[in-house]
N, C-alpha and C positions, 0 to 999 in steps of 0.2 A: 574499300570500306572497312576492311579486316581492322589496317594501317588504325585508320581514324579511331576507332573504337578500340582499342587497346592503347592508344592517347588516351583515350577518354577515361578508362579504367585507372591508368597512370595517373590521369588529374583526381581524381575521386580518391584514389589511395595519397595521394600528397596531403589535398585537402581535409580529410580525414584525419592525419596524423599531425595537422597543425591545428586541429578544432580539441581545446582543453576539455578530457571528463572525468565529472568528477569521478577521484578514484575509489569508493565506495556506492557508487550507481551500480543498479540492481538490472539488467536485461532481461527479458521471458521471452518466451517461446509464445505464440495463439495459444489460450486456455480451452482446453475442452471438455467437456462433462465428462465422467466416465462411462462403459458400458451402460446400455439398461439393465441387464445382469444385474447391479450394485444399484444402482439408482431405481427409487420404485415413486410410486404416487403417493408413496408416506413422506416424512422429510425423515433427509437423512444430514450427519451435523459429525463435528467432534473426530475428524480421522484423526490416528497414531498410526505410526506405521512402524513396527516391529524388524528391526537389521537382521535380528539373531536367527530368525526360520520365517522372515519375510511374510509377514502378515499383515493386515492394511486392517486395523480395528475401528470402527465407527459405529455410531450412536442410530437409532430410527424410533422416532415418533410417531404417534396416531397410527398403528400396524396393528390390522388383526392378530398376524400371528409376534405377535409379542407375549413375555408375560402375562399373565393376566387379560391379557385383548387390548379389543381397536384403545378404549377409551382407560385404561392403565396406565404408567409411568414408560421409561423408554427405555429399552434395551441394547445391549449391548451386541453388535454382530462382526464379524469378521470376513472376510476374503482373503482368497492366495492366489496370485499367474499359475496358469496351467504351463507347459511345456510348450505350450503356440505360443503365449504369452498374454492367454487371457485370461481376464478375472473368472474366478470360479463363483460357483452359487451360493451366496453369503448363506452364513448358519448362525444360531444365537445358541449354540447346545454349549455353554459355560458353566454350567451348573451353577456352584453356587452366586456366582457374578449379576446373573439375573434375577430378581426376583420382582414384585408388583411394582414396587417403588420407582423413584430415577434412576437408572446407571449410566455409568457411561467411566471410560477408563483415561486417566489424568496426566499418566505416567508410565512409563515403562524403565526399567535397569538397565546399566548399561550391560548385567547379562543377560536380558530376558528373560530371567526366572520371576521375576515381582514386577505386580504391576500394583499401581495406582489408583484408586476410586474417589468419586464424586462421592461425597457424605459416607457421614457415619452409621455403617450398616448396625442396625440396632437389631430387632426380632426380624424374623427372617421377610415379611411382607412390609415391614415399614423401615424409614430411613429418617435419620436427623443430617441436616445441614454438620460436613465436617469432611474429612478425609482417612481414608481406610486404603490397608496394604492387602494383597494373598499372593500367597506362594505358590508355583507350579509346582504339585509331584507328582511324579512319574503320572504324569498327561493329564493331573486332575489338580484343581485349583482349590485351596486351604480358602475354611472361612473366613471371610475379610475380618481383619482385626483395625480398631479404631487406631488415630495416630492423633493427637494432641495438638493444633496448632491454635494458641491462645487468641481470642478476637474475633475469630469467625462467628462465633454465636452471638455475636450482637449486633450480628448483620444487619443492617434496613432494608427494605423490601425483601424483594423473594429472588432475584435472580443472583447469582453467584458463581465463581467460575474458576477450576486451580490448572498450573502446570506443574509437576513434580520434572525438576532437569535429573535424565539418565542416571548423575554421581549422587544423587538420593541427598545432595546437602541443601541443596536451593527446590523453593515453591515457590511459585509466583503465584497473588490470587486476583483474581477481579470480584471487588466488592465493594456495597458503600457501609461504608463508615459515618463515626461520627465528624472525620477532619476529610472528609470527602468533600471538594469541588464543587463536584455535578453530581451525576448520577453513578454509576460505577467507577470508582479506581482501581488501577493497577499499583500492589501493594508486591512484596517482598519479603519472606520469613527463611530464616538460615540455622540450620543443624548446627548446636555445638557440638563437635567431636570428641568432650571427654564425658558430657554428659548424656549425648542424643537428646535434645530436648530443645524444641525448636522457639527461636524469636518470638518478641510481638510483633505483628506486620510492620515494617516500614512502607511510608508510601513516599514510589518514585517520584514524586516531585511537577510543579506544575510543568514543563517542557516538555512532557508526556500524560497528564492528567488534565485535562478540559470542565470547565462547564456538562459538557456532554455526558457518552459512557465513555470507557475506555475496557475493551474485553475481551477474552479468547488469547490471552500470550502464550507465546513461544520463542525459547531461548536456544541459541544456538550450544554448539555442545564446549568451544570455550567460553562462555559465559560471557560474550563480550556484543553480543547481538540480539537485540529485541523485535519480534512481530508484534503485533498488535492488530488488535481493530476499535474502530472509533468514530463517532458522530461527530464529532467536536474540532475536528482538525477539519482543514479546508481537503473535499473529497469529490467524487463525482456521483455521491448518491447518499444512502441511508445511513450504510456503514463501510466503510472502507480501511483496506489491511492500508498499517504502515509499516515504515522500517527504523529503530532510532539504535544509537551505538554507546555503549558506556565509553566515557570520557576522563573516567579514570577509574582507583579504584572500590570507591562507596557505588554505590547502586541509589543517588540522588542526581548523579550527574551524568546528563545526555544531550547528544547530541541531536539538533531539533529533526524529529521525526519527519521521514521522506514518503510520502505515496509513490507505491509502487505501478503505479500507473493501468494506464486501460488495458493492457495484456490481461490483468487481474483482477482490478476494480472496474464497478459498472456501475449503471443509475438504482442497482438493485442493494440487496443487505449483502456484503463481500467480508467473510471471517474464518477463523476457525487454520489461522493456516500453518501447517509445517513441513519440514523436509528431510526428503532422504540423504543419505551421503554419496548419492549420485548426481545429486541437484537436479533429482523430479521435486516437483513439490504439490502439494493438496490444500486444496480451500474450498468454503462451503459457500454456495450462491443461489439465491433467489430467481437472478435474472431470468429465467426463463419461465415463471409463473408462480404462484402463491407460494409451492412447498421449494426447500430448499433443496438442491442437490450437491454432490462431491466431485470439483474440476478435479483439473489436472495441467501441472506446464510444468517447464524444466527453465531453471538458471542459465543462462548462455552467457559468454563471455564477450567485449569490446568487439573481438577478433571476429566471432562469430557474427555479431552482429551485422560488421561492416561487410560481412561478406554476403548478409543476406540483404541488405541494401543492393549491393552489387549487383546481386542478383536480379533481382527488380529494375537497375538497368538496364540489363542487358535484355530484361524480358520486354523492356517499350513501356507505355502506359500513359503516365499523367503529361510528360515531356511534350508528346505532341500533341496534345489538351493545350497546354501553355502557348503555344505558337499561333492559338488561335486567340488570344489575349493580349493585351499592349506592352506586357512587364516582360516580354521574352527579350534577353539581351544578344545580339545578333551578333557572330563575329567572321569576320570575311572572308570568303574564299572555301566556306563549310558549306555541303549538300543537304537537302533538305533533313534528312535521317540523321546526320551527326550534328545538326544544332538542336534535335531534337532528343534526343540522349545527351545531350552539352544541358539542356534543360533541364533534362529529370536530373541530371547528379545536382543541378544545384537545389533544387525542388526537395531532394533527397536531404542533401545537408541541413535544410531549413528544419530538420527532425532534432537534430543536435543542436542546434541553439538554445534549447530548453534547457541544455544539461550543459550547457557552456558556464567554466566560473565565473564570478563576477567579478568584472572588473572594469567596467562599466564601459568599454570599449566597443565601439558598433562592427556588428559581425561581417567575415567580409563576403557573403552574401545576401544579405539583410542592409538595407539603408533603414537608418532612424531616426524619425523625425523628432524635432524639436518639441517638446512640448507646450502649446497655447501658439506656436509659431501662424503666419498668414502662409505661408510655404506650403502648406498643405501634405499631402504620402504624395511621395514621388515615386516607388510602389506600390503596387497591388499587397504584398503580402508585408509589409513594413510594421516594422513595431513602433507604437505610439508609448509615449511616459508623460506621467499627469505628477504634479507636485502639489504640497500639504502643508495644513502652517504647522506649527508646534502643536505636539498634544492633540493635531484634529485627524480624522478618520473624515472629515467631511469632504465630500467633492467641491473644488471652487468654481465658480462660474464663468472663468475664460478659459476652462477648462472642454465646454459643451461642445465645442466642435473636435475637440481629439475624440470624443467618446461618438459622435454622429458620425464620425469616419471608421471609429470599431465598427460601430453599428452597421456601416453599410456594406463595409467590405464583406463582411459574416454572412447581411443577405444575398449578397451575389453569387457568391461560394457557398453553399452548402457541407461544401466538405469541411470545412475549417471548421478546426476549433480556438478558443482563443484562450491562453495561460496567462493569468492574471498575478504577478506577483507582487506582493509589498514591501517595501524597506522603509527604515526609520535611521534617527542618527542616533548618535550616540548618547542622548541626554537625558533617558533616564536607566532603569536598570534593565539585566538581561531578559528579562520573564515580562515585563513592561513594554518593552521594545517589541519582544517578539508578540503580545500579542495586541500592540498598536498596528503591527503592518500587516498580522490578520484581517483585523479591523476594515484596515484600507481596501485589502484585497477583494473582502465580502462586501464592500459598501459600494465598490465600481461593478461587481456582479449583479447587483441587487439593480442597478440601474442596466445595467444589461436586460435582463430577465425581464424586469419593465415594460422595457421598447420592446416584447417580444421575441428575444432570443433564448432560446431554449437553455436550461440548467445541464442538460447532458453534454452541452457543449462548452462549457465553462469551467476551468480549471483554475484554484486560488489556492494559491501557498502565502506563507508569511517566512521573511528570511530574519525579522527583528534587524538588530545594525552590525549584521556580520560580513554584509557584503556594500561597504563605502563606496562611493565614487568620486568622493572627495574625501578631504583629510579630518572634517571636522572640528576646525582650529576658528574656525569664524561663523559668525553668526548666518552669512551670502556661502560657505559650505556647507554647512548642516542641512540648508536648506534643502541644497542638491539631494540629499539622501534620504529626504523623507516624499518618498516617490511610492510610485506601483506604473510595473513595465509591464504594456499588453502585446503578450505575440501569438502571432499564428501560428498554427502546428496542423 
């Protein structure tokens, strides 16, 4: 048995290394709340987390012992690892940082002596919409002095939101504007260096700005990576963090933002997120009832992943589930236990198909049906492709039975969930395209949701015409490309 099972390992590892990822996919660890220590029955929102003397900074709402009390603005508290390595008993004794008002801290240096504040701290109990600095001396923080960034005061509505990046040239803000979309944009203001004297906001651009909000950013420390969070993009709930990548080097052009998947996001409000340079990282969630609380997951790498798949082999599980099912593929001369772990690795891979490039090639553990075919899923877990005229997002009607075979497959299985992606061809512009195959994506969910299939279990991206399957030279290829591929996961 040893023998069979280290084949099996061998074929998992081959398999594995012939399955294309993309190489900017993002892996996590299970999210977990942090201590109750830190987490209270207030909400808590807004971590930073300090390199320099390791301090985890966050925000708490509606707390008696805030400034001011339960029903005052929200304060600013902190945490440190004890020597076990646990979180210590948050404190808010910052002096002057706190007062009745909002606080909450936006930015940090990259020496940790200056930090960042949410509005312009005006007389000591009230606050105007803007952004303020103070200095650490010697263990006591200087009164926040106002900083200038032109626009913010003519904010609409009342919600609003900065990141100051570490080298103190770049802010990113979430706000609406007058040339705002939706509801909040993600905007951009930059330090000139001879004068100090910051930008009008530029906004990122629609490939990151939605109908929706878009809010809570965070920038990596070479300035070449966006977090986010956002309603507007296709997610699995309220609000969900993404990931998108500057594509060159204005700060208009990106690359189409990635959810970072159910490690992170949930059917709850998922934001707020940043990371250490160890690659733990921190986000704020709803999911677990009304107030918000502060996860916790770490970045893992391909390698790591594949080995915690592996694991999961070698641990049994869904494998011999599948044996009890028609779609187990039988190979001769194997004992009950190694077609059964033959099963979970392929079971297993069917994880990576999601993140398979596009190239419109059928996986080779995955059969694909034809779309509108009589042929039927000659798989249980087969992914089905529906196609679209020009310019339509609409579902066509020989269409009804690929989407009655989603359907039914989903009811039988419980566990599955189904990833709904859209493409388009090439015929109109970038920002058109991409959100024509949104479009598509939300229109086959919607009829999901219909028949009763729950929204927790529906996943919908738009890839726009970045991923062809044909060349787009005839009017019988374009066709092919203005699709949405539904798979199991």
């Amino acid at each position: 048995m040893k023998k069979s099972f280290s084949n099996l390992l061998l074929l998992l590892i081959a398999l594995l290394s012939s399955t294309a990822i993309h190489a900017q996919r993002l892996y996590f660890e299970a999210s977990k709340p942090l201590s109750d220590t830190l987490n209270s029955n207030a909400e808590e929102s807004l971590p930073i987390y300090s390199e320099q003397d390791s301090t985890l900074f966050f925000v708490r709402s509606l707390y008696a012992q805030n400034t001011g009390g339960l029903h005052s603005g929200q304060d600013i508290w902190y945490t440190k690892k004890d020597t076990a390595g646990r979180w210590t008993e948050p404190k808010n004794d910052l002096g002057k940082l706190n007062n009745e008002g909002n606080n909450a801290i936006v930015g940090i240096s990259s020496s940790g002596r200056t930090v960042y504040l949410l509005n312009d701290y005006g007389t000591e109990n009230s606050q105007q919409a803007g952004l303020s600095l103070s200095f650490n001396r010697e263990q006591d923080w200087s009164t926040p002095n106002k900083i200038s960034i032109p626009g913010i005061s003519s904010k609409q509505g009342n919600f609003y939101s900065l990141y100051m990046h570490p080298s103190e040239e770049v802010v990113l803000i979430s706000v609406q504007l007058e040339n705002s979309l939706g509801q909040e944009d993600l905007y951009v203001s930059t330090k000139d260096p001879f004068t100090n004297e910051w930008s009008e906001p530029v906004h990122l651009g629609p490939t990151i700005n939605t109908g929706g909000f878009e809010i809570s950013p965070y920038l990596t420390a070479d300035k070449q990576t966006l977090f986010f969070s956002s309603n507007g993009h296709p997610g699995y709930g309220n609000a969900d963090v993404f990931v998108a990548h500057r594509t060159d080097t204005s700060w208009t052009n990106w690359s189409s933002p990635e959810n970072l998947g159910d490690q992170i996001n949930s059917a709850g409000f998922d934001a707020y997120f940043t990371a250490k340079e160890d690659n733990e990282v921190f986000f704020v969630s709803n999911r677990r009832g009304s107030s918000a609380d502060i996860y916790t997951s770490r970045i893992i790498t391909e390698e790591e992943r594949q080995r915690m798949l592996a694991q999961r082999v070698e641990g049994g599980g869904r494998g011999a589930g599948m044996l009890n099912q028609n779609n187990s593929t039988e190979i001769g001369g194997l004992d009950t236990e190694t077609q059964a772990l033959l099963d979970e690795t392929r079971a297993l891979l069917d994880e990576f198909n999601r993140i398979k490039t596009g190239d419109g090639s059928n996986n080779s553990n995955t059969a694909t049906s034809s779309a509108g075919s009589e042929s039927g899923n000659s798989s249980l877990f087969a992914s089905q492709e529906m196609l679209f005229q020009l310019n339509s997002a609409e579902i066509q009607n020989k269409f009804q039975n690929t989407l009655n075979i989603v359907i039914e497959t989903l009811r039988q299985n419980p566990s599955l969930k189904a990833e709904i992606v859209g493409h388009a061809d090439d015929t109109g512009g970038k920002d058109y395209n991409l959100k024509l195959s949104i479009d598509r994506a939300i229109e086959v969910k919607q009829f999901l949701v219909e028949n009763g299939i729950s929204e927790r279990r529906i996943i919908t991206y738009g890839k726009g015409s970045t991923q062809p399957v044909s060349d787009n030279q005839t009017p019988e290829a374009r066709q092919k490309n203005r699709r949405v591929v539904i798979s199991f996961i």
